[in-house]
Legacy VTK file of the C-alpha trace (Angstrom):
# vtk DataFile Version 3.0
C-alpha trace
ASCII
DATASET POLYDATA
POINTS 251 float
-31.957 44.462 17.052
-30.303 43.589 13.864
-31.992 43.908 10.543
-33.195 41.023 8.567
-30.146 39.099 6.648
-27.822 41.077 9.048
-26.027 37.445 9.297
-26.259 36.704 5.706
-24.527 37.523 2.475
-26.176 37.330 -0.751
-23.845 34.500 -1.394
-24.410 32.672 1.263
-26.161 28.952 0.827
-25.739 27.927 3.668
-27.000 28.434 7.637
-28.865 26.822 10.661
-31.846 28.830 12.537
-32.189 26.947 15.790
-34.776 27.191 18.365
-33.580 25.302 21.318
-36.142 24.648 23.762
-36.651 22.981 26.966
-39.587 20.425 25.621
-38.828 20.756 21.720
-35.706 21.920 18.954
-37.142 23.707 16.338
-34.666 24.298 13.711
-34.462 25.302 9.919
-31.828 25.426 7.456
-31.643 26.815 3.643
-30.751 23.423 2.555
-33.596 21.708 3.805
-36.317 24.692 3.390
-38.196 23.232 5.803
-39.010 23.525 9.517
-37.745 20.494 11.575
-39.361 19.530 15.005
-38.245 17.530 17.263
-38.229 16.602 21.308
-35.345 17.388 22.874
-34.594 14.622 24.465
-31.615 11.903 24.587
-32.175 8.498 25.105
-30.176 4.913 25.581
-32.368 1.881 24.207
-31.185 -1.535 26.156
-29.756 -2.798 22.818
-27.725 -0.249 20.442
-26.743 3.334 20.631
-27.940 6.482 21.580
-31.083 8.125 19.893
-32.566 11.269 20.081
-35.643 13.075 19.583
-38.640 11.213 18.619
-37.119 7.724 18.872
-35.715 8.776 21.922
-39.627 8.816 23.406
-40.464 5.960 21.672
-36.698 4.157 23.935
-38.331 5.927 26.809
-41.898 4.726 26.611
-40.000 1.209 26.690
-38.519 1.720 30.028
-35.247 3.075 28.884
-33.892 6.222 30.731
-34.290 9.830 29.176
-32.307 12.987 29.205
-33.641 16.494 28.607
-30.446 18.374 28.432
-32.529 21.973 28.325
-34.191 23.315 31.475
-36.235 26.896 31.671
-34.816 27.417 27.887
-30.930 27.272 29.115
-28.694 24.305 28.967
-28.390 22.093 31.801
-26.380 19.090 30.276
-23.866 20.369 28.347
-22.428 17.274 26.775
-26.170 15.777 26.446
-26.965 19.357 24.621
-24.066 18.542 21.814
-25.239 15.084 21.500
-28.499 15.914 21.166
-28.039 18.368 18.155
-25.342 16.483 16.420
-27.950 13.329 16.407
-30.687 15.533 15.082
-28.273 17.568 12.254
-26.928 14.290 11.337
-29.555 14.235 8.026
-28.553 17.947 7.051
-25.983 18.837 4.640
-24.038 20.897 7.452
-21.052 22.473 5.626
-17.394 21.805 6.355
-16.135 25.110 6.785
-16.542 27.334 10.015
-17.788 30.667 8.021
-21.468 29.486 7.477
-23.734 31.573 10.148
-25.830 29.965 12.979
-28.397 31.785 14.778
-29.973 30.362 17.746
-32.535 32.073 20.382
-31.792 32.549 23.660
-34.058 33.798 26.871
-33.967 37.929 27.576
-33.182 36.857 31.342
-30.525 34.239 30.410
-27.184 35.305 32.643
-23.979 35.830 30.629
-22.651 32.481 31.521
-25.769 30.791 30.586
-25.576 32.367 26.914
-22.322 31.275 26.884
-22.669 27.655 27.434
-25.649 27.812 24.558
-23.111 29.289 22.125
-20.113 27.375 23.146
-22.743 24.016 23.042
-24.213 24.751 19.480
-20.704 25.692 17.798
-19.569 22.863 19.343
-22.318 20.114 17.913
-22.845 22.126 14.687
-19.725 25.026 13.571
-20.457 27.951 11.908
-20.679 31.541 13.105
-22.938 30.935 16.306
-24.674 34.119 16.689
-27.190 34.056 20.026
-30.346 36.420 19.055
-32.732 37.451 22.409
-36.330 34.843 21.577
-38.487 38.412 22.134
-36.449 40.670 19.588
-37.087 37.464 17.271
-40.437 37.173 18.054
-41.199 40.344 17.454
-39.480 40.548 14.227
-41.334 37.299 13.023
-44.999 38.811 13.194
-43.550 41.966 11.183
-44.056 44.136 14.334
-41.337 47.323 14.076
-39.828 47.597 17.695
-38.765 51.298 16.861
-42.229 52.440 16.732
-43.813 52.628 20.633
-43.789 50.158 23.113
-43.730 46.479 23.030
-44.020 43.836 25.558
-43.619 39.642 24.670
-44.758 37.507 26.726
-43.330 33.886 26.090
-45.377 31.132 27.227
-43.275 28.331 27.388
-42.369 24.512 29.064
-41.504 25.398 32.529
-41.092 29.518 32.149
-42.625 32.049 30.690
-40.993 35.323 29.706
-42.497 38.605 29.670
-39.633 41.386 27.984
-40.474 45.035 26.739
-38.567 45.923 23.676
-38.180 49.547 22.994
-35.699 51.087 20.145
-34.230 47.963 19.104
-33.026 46.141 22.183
-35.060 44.797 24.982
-34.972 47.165 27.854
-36.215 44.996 30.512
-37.403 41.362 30.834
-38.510 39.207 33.801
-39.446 35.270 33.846
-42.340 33.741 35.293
-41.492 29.644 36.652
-44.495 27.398 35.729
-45.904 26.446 39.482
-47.446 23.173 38.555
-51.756 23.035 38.458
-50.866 27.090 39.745
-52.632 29.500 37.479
-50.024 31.674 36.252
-52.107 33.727 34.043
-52.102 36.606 37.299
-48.494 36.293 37.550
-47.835 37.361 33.985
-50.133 40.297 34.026
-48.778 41.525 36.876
-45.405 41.323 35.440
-46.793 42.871 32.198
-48.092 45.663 34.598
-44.571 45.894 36.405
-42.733 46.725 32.882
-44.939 49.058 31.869
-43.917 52.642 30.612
-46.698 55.901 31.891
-44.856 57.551 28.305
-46.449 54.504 26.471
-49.170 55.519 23.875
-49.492 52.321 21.942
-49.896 49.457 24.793
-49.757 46.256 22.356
-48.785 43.009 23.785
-47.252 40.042 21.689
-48.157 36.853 22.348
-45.920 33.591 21.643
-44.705 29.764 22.760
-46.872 26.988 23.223
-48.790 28.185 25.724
-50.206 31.158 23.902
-53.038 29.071 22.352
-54.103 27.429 25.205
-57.701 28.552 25.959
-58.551 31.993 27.643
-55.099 33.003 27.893
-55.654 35.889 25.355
-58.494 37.093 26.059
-57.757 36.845 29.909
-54.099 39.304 29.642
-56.174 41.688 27.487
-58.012 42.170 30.014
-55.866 42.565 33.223
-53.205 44.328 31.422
-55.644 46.587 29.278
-53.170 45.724 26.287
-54.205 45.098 22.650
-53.219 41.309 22.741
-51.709 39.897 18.778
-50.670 36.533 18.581
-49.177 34.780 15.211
-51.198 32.265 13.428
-48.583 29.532 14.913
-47.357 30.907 18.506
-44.733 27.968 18.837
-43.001 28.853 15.284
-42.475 32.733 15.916
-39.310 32.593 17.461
-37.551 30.189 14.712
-39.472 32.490 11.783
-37.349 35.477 13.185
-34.309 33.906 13.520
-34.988 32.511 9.974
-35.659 35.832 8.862
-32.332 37.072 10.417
-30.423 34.481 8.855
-31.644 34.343 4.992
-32.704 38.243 4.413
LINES 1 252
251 0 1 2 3 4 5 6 7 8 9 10 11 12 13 14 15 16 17 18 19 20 21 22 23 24 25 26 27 28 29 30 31 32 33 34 35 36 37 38 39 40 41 42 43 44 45 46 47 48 49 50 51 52 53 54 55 56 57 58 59 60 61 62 63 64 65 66 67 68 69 70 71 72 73 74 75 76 77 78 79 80 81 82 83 84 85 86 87 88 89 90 91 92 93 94 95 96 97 98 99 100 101 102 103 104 105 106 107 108 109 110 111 112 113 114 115 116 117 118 119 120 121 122 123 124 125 126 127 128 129 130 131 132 133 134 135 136 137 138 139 140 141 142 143 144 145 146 147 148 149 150 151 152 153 154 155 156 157 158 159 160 161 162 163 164 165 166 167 168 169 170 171 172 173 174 175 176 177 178 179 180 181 182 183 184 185 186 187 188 189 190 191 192 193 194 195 196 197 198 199 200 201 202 203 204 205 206 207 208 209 210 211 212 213 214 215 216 217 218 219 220 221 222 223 224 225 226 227 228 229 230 231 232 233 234 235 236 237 238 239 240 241 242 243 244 245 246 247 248 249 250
């Protein structure tokens, strides 16, 4: 994993962290200094153009039809995808020039072709320097956790997948995804994935908890004790992928 400002000069002003998920885009930039949220969805009202984000579920709640260009945290629609972040950078001071870095998360079990299409879609809407950072080395580096020291396993809870990836040294060393199966509990699922990456060399069996599923009741409290981990979880579960990638891109 990179160190913190590994993308950044001392110079630098400007840069976009971007969290692209399937339900929401989380991004940040130094410019605004503050987090922006937003669904990540497209939408055509009946009169006028395109919108995105939360006007495009207000267009949809009015009968007009929606596109979620983001499935299982890789891009489905790739035209949709540029749309989609070009409406909702369209407020930010995005700089001219193609030297300011972007850093954007993408899955552990994403395929090759899959991270390409996310890097090829965000330099397309936005420029820059697209750099694509794995969400669990993020993670991880958002709740201040040092991935050199024993083993670490994230475990993703997110809209439609969860991820479970160990990280050891500085790279993650194995990861495997869990597809949400409807009213299914998947709590079993991810233990026994949790179980399946394990290491018998392991001394210090921590497990790091993150997405926005991680709050939901019991689901702590319920891996601690199939996997026999020491469960952490940041104080916002949904942010700690975008606080890395923040981190990575300001120092």
């Amino acid at each position: 994993m990179p160190p913190a400002g590994a993308n950044a000069r001392p110079e630098v002003r400007y840069g976009l962290a971007l969290d692209l998920g399937t339900s929401t885009v989380r991004l940040w930039t130094p410019q605004a200094d503050r987090v922006i949220t937003e669904p990540a969805v497209l939408c055509r009202p009946r009169r006028g153009r395109q919108v995105a984000g939360r006007a495009a579920l207000a267009a949809q709640a009015e009968g007009a039809a929606a596109t979620w260009p983001v499935r299982g945290g890789v891009v489905r629609d790739y035209f949709a995808c540029v749309h989609l972040l070009r409406l909702l950078t369209a407020t930010i001071a995005v700089p001219s020039h193609t030297a300011f870095p972007v850093v954007v998360g993408v899955p552990a079990t994403a395929t090759a072709r899959e991270r390409s299409v996310l890097v090829a879609a965000v330099r397309r809407a936005v420029g820059g320097r697209v750099r694509a950072v794995q969400e669990p080395l993020a993670a991880a580096l958002a709740c201040r956790t040092d991935p050199g020291c024993g083993d670490l396993v994230v475990v993703d809870v997110g809209s439609g997948r969860t991820e479970v990836a160990r990280i050891r040294g500085h790279s993650v060393v194995a990861a495997v995804r869990v597809d949400d199966a409807g009213p299914v509990d998947r709590i079993p699922a991810i233990a026994e994935c949790v179980r399946r990456l394990d290491h018998p060399d392991d001394e210090r069996r921590r497990l790091l908890l993150t997405g926005g599923g991680a709050a939901a009741p019991g689901v702590a409290a319920r891996l601690a004790a199939l996997t026999a981990r020491s469960v952490t979880m940041p104080a916002d579960p949904t942010l700690a992928t975008l606080t890395g990638l923040r981190r990575l891109l300001a120092g």
